[in-house]
C-alpha positions in Angstrom: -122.3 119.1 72.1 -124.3 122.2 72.8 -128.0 121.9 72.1 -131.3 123.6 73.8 -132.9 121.3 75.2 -136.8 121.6 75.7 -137.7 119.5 79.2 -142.0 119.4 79.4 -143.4 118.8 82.8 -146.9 119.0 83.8 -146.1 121.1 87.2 -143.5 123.9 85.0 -146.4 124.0 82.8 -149.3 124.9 85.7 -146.7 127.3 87.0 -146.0 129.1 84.2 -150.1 129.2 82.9 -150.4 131.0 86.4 -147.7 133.3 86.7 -145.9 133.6 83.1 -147.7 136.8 82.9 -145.7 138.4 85.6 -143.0 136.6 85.4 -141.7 135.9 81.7 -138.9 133.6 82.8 -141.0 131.1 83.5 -141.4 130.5 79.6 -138.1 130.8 78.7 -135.5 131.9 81.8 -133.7 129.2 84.5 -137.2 128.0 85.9 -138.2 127.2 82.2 -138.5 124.3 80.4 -136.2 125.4 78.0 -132.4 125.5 78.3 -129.1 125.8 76.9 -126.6 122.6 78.1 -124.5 119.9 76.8 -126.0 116.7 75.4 -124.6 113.7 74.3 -123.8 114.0 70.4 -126.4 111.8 68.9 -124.4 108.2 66.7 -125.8 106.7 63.7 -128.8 103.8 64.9 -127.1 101.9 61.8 -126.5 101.5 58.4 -129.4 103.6 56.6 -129.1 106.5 58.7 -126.8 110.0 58.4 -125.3 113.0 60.2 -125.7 116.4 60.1 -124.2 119.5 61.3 -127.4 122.1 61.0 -126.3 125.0 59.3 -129.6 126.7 60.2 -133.0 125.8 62.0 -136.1 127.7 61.8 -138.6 128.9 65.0 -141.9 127.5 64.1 -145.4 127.5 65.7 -145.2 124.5 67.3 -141.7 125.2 69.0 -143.6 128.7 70.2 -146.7 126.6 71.2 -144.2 124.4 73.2 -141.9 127.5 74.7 -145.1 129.1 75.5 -147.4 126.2 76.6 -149.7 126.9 74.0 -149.7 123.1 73.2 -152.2 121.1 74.9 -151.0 119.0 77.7 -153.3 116.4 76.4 -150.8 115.8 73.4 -147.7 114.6 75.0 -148.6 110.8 74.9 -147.4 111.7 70.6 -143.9 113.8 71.9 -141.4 112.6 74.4 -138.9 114.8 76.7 -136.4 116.0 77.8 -135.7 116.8 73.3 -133.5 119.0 71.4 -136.1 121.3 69.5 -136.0 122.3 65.7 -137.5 120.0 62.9 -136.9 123.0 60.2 -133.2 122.2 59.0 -131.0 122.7 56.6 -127.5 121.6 57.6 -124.5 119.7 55.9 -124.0 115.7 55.8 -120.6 115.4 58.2 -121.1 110.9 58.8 -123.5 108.3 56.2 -124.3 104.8 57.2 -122.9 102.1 54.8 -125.9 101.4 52.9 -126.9 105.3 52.1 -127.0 106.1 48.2 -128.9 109.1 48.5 -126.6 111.7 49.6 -123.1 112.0 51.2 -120.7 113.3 52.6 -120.3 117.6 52.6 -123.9 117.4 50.3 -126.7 120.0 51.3 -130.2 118.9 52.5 -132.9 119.7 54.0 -135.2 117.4 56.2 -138.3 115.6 55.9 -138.8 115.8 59.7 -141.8 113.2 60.0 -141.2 110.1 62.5 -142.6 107.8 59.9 -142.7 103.6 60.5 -139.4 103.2 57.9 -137.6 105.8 60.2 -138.6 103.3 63.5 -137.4 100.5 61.2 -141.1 98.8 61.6 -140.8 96.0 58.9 -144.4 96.1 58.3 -145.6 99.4 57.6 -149.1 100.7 58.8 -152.2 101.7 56.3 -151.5 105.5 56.6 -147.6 104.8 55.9 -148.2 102.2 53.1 -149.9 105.0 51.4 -147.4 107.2 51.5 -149.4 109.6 53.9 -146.5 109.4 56.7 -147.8 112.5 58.6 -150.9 110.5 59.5 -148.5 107.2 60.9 -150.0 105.3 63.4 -147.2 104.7 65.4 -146.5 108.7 66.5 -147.0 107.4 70.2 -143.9 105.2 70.1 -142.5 101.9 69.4 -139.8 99.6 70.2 -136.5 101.7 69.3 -137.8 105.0 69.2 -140.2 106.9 71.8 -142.9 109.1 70.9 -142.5 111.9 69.0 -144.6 113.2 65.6 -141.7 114.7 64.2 -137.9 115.2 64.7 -137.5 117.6 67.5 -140.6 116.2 69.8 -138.5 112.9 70.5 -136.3 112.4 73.4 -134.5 109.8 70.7 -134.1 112.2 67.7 -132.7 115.6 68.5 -133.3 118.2 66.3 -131.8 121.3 65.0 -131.4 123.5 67.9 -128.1 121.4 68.4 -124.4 121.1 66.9 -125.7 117.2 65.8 -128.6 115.7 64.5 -128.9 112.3 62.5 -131.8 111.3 60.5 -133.5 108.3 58.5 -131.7 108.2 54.7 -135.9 108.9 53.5 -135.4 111.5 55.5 -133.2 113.6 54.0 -133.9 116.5 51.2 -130.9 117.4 49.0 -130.8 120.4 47.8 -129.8 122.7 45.2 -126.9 125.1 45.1 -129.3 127.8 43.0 -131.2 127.5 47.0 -130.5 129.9 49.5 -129.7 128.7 53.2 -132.5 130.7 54.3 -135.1 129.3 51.5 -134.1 125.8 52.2 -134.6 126.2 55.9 -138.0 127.5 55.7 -138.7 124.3 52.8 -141.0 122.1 55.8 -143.7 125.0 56.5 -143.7 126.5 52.4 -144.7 122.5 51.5 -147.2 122.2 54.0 -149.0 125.2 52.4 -148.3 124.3 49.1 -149.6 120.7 49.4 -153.0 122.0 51.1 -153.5 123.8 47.7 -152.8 121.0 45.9 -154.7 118.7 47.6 -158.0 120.7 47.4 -156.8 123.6 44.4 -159.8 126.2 44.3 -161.8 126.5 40.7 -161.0 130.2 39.2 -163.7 132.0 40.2 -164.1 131.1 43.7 -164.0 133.2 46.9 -161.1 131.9 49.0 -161.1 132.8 52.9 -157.4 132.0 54.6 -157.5 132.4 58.2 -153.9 133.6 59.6 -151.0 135.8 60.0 -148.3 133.0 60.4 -145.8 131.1 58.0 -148.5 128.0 56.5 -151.0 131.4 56.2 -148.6 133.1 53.8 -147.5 129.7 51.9 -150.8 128.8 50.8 -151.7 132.3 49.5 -148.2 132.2 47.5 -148.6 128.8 46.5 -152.0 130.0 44.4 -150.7 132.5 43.0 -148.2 131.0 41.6 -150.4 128.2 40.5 -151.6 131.3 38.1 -155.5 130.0 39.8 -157.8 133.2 39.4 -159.2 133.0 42.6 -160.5 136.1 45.0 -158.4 135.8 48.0 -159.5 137.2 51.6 -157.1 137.1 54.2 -158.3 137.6 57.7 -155.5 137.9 60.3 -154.9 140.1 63.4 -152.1 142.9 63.1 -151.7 145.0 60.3 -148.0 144.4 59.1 -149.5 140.6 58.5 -152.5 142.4 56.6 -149.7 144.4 54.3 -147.3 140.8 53.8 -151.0 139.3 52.7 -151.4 142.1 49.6 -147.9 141.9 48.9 -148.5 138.3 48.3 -151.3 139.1 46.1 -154.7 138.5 48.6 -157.1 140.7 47.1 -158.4 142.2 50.6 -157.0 141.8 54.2 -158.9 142.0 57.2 -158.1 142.8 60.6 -160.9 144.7 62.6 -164.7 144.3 62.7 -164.6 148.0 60.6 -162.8 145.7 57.8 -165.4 143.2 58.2 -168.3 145.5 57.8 -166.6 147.1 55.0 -166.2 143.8 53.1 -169.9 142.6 54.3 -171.4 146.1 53.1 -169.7 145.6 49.4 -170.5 141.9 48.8 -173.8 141.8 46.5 
């Protein structure tokens, strides 16, 4: 199958801090990490697991931190390469192991992309995973059938959506309803990261809320309180000023910018 394929290497990444500049192909042309080739179309590992033909995969942060060498180096013992990039899917189930109830075949999802200890088929889960925080696994830096990898699309073992073929862990898998766009259910990862900070630590009404941030998680946290109806003051501080008007369109109460909006804000707070 077709898939591009995201191969991390310390000297590709020296080069390109040095010269990327000046030569932009060393990010993402032939000398590049990144590339487009044929890959072996990923089976199922066994019984509990399914395929799925992406029907689209997002662009997020991490995969321009990784295109870009953003990432820090000092964070590859938790991701493994060459890997097929994408972890925010929606796609369509095409294969299901025997012992899958939860969806089937020609069924919409979206993915849970998280490498957690049921997804390595660890029989004794560790503290993080027992309590259901699966983001914070232990066992990110490998084990015995899978290498390392945080999340689907950082593993040389579980390609991700940047590919004709990916298959996932049944616990994995998000179906989804038909009322949900292709486009809404793609982006479903990065709105529930924002959503879940708010409701982990929901400001009072009343309080002065600061979100720091022009990108995706920025704009899903300052959605995800107001639709929580919390009457909040919201202050967005971000760099350009089309991220500035997507932060009042959202409903922040003021969006900074420049040290002029800064003074501005400083000058009118009692």
């Amino acid at each position: 199958m077709k898939a591009i394929v995201y191969d991390f290497t310390i000297p590709k990444y020296i080069t390109a801090k040095a010269l990327g500049k000046h030569f932009p192909s060393l990010y993402y042309g032939k000398p590049s990490a990144l590339s487009l080739r044929d890959v072996e179309e990923p089976e199922l590992p066994n019984d509990n697991w399914v395929k799925i033909k992406p029907i689209l995969s997002g662009v997020c942060g991490s995969d321009m931190g990784a295109i870009f060498y953003k990432t820090s180096p000092s964070l590859t013992p938790f991701n493994s390469f060459p890997s097929v990039l994408g972890h925010e899917v929606v796609g369509l189930v095409t294969e299901v192991g025997g012992d899958v109830r939860k969806v089937e075949v020609g069924q919409r999802i979206t993915i849970d992309p998280y490498i957690n200890c049921e997804v390595r088929g660890r029989k004794t889960l560790c503290p993080a995973c027992r309590q259901g925080m699966h983001s914070l696994c232990r066992y990110k830096a490998g084990s015995a059938k899978l290498g390392p990898g945080m999340i689907l699309g950082f593993c040389k073992d579980l390609p991700g959506g940047w590919g004709e073929s990916l298959v996932i862990h049944e616990s994995m898998a998000i179906p989804i309803s038909d009322t949900v766009s292709d486009k809404v259910a793609a982006m479903s990862e990065p709105l529930s990261v924002g959503l879940h900070a708010v409701l982990r630590q929901p400001p009072k009404n009343g309080e002065h809320v600061l979100v720091i941030g022009g990108g995706m998680i920025a704009y899903s946290v300052i959605a995800a309180i107001r639709l929580l109806e919390i009457d909040c003051h919201i202050t967005q501080l971000s760099l350009l000023s089309y991220q500035k008007e997507m932060g009042l369109k959202l409903g922040v109460n003021e969006g900074l910018i420049s040290r002029e909006d800064l003074g501005a804000l400083d000058r009118s707070m009692p």
